[in-house]
C-alpha positions as a Markdown table, in Angstrom:
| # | Residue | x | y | z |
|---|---|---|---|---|
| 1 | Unk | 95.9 | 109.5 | 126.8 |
| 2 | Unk | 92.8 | 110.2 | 124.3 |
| 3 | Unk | 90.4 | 107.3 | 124.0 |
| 4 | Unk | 91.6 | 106.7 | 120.7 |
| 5 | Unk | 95.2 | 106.3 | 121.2 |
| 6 | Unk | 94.0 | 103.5 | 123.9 |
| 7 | Unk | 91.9 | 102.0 | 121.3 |
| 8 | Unk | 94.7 | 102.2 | 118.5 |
| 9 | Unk | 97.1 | 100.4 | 121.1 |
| 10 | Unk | 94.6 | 97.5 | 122.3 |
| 11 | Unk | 93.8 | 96.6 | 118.5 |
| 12 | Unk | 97.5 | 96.5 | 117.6 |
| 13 | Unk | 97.6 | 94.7 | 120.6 |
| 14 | Unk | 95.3 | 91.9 | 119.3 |
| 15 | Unk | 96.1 | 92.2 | 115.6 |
| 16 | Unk | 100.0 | 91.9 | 116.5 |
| 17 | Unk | 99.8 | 88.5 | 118.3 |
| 18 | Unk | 99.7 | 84.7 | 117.7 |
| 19 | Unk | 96.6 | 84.2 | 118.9 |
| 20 | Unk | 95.1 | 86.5 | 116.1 |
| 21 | Unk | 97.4 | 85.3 | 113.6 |
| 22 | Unk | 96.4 | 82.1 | 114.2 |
| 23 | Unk | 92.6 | 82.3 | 114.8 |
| 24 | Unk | 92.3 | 84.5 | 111.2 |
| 25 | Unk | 94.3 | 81.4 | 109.9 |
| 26 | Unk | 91.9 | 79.1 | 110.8 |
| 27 | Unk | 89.1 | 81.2 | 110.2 |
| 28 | Unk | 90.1 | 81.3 | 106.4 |
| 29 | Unk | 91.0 | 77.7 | 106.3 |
| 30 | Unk | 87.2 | 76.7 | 107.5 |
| 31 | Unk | 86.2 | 79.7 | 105.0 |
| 32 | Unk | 87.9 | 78.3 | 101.7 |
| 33 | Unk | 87.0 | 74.7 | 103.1 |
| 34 | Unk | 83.6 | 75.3 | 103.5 |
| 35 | Unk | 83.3 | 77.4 | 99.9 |
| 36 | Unk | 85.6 | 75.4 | 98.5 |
| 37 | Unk | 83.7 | 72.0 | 98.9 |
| 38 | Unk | 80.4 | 73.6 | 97.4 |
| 39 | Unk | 79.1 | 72.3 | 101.1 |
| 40 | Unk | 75.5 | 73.3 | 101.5 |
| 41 | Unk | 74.8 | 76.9 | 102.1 |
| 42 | Unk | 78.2 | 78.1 | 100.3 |
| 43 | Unk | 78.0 | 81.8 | 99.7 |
| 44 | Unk | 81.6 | 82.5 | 98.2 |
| 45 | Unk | 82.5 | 80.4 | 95.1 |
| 46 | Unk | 86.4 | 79.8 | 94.1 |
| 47 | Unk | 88.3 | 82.6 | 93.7 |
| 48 | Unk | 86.9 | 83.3 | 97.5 |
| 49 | Unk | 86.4 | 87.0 | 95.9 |
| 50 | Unk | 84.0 | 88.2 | 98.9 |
| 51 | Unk | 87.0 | 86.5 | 101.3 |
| 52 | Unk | 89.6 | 88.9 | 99.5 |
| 53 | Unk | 87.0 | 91.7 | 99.7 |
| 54 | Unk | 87.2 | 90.9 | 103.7 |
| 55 | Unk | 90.6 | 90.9 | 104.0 |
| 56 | Unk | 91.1 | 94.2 | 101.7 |
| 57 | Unk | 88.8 | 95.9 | 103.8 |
| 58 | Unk | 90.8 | 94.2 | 107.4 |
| 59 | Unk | 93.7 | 95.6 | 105.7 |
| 60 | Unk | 92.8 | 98.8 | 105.3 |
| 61 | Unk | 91.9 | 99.3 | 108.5 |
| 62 | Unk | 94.5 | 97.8 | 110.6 |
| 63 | Unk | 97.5 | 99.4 | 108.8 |
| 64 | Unk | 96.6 | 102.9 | 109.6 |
| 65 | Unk | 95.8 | 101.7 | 113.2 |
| 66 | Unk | 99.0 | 99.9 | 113.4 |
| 67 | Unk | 100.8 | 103.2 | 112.3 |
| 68 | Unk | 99.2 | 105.3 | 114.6 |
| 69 | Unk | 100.0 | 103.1 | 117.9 |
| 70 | Unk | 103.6 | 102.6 | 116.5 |
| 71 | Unk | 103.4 | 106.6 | 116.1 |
| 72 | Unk | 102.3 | 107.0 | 119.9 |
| 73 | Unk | 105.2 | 104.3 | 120.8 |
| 74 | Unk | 107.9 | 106.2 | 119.1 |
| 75 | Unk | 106.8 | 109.8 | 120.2 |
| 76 | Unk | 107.1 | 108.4 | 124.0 |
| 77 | Unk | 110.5 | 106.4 | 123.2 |
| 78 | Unk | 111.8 | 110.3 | 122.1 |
| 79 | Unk | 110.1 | 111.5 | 125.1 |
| 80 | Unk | 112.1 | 109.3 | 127.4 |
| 81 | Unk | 115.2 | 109.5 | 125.7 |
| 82 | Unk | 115.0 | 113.2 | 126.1 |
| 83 | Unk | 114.1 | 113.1 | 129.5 |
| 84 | Unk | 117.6 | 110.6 | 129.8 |
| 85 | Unk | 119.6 | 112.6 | 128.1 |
| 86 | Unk | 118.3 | 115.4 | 130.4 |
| 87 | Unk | 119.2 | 113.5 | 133.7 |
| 88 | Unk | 122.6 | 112.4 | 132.2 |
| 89 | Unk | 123.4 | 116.3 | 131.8 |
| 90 | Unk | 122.2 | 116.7 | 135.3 |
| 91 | Unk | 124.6 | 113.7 | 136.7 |
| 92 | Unk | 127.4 | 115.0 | 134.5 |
| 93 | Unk | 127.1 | 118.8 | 136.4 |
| 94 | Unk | 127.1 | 117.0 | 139.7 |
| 95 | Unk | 129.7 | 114.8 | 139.1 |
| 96 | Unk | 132.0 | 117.6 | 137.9 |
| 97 | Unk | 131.5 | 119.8 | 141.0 |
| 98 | Unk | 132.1 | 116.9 | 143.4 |
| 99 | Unk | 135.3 | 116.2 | 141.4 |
| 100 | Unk | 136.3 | 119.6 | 141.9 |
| 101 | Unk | 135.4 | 119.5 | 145.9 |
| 102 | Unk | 137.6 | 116.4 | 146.0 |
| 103 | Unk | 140.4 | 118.3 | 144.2 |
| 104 | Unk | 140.2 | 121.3 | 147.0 |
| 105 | Unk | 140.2 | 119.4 | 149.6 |
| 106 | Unk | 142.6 | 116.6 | 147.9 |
| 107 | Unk | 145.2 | 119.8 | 146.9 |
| 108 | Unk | 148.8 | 118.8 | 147.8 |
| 109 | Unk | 149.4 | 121.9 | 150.6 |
């Protein structure tokens, strides 16, 4: 597996759990609190336009990094479901030919 695949799977990883969902949440919430309040040192003004700017730019990066580890995920489901159907084709063979040596030997003389 190529480091970028790895690195495609550990972010969606991260970005696809609670713990992400929530600490972006709560991130934003002390953000728009913070900027919101006019509290000393606010830098981003209602509309929060520089927060949108962050979360355009989050967005555009974690959905083509979301695609490409569900891409990876779906080319190795095909992969084993080829390798199934494979091995059920096998089992099928084997199954027929002992059915056949249990007909010989199970032939009314």
């Amino acid at each position: 597996m190529k480091f970028s695949e790895r690195a495609a799977d550990k972010l969606a990883g991260v970005m696809g759990s609670w713990k992400f969902v929530l600490s972006q949440a709560a991130f934003l919430t002390a953000w728009f609190a913070w900027n919101g309040l006019h509290m000393t040192g606010a830098w981003d003004l209602y509309p929060f336009i520089l927060a949108n700017l962050v979360m355009s730019a989050q967005a555009a990066f974690a959905t083509p990094i979301l695609l490409m580890s569900g891409n990876r995920a779906a080319a190795n489901d095909r992969r084993t479901l080829l390798e199934d159907v494979k091995l059920d084709a096998e089992t099928l063979e084997r199954i027929k030919r002992i059915e056949e040596k249990i007909n010989e030997v199970c032939k009314p003389s």
